[in-house]
C-alpha positions in Angstrom: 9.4 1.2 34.8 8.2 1.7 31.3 10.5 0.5 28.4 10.2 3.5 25.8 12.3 2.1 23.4 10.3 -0.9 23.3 7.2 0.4 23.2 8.2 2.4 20.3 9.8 -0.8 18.8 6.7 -2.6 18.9 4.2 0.0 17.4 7.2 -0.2 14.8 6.5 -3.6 14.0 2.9 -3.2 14.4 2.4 -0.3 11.4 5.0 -2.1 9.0 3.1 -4.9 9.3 -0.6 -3.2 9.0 1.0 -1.2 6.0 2.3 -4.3 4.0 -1.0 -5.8 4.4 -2.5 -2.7 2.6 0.2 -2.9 -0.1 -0.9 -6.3 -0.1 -4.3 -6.1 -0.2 -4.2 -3.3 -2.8 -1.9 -5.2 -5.0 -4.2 -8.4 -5.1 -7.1 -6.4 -5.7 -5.6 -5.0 -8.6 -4.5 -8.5 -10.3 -8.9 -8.9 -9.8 -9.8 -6.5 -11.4 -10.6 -6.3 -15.0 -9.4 -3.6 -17.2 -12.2 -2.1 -17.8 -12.9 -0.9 -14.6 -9.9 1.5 -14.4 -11.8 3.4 -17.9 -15.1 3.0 -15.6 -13.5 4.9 -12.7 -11.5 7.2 -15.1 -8.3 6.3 -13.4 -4.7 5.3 -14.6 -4.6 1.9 -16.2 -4.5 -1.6 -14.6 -0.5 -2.0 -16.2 0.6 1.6 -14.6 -1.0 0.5 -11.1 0.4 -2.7 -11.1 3.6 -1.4 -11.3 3.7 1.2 -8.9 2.0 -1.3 -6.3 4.5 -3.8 -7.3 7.4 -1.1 -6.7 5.8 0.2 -3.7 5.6 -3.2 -2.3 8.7 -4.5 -2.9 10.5 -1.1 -1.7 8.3 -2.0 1.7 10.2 -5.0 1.7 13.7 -3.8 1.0 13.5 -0.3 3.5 10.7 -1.5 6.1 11.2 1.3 8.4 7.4 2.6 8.6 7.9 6.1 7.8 10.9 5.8 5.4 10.9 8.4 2.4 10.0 5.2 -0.5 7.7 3.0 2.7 5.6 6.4 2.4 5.3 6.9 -1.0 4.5 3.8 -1.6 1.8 3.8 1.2 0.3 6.7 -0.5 0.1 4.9 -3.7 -1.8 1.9 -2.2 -4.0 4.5 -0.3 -4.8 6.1 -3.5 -5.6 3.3 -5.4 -7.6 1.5 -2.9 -9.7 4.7 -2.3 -10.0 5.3 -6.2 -11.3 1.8 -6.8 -12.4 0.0 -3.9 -14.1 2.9 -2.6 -16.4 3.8 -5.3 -17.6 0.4 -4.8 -19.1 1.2 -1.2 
């Protein structure tokens, strides 16, 4: 018989951990990047996304429930800045 519970468990575990990665990845591309590519995209400055990925990150850390209220707002802003800045580079 199929373990629901589990199975939910797991693609718990499996989503938190593929969205700290993004946070992740979003936060260390930032810390690459030079400031003048944030006025080259016409986006907020390198300071204002470190912080938010920094808070969005750490708030991942403290509430790791996937789809908790501050887990999704800070997914969005990793989303945002990874398809602000690492997309225009496709």
């Amino acid at each position: 018989m199929l373990d629901f519970a589990g199975v939910q468990g797991g693609i718990s575990l499996v989503l938190t951990v593929i969205l700290l990665a993004a946070k992740g990845f979003a936060l260390f591309d930032c810390l690459g990047r030079s400031e003048s590519s944030f006025a080259l995209h016409d986006t907020l400055p390198k300071k204002t996304w470190l912080i938010l990925l920094v808070l969005a990150l750490v708030a991942h850390l403290i509430f790791p429930a996937p789809l908790s209220v501050f887990n999704l707002i800070g997914t969005v802003a990793a989303l945002v800045y990874l398809a602000q800045l690492r997309g225009s580079n496709l």
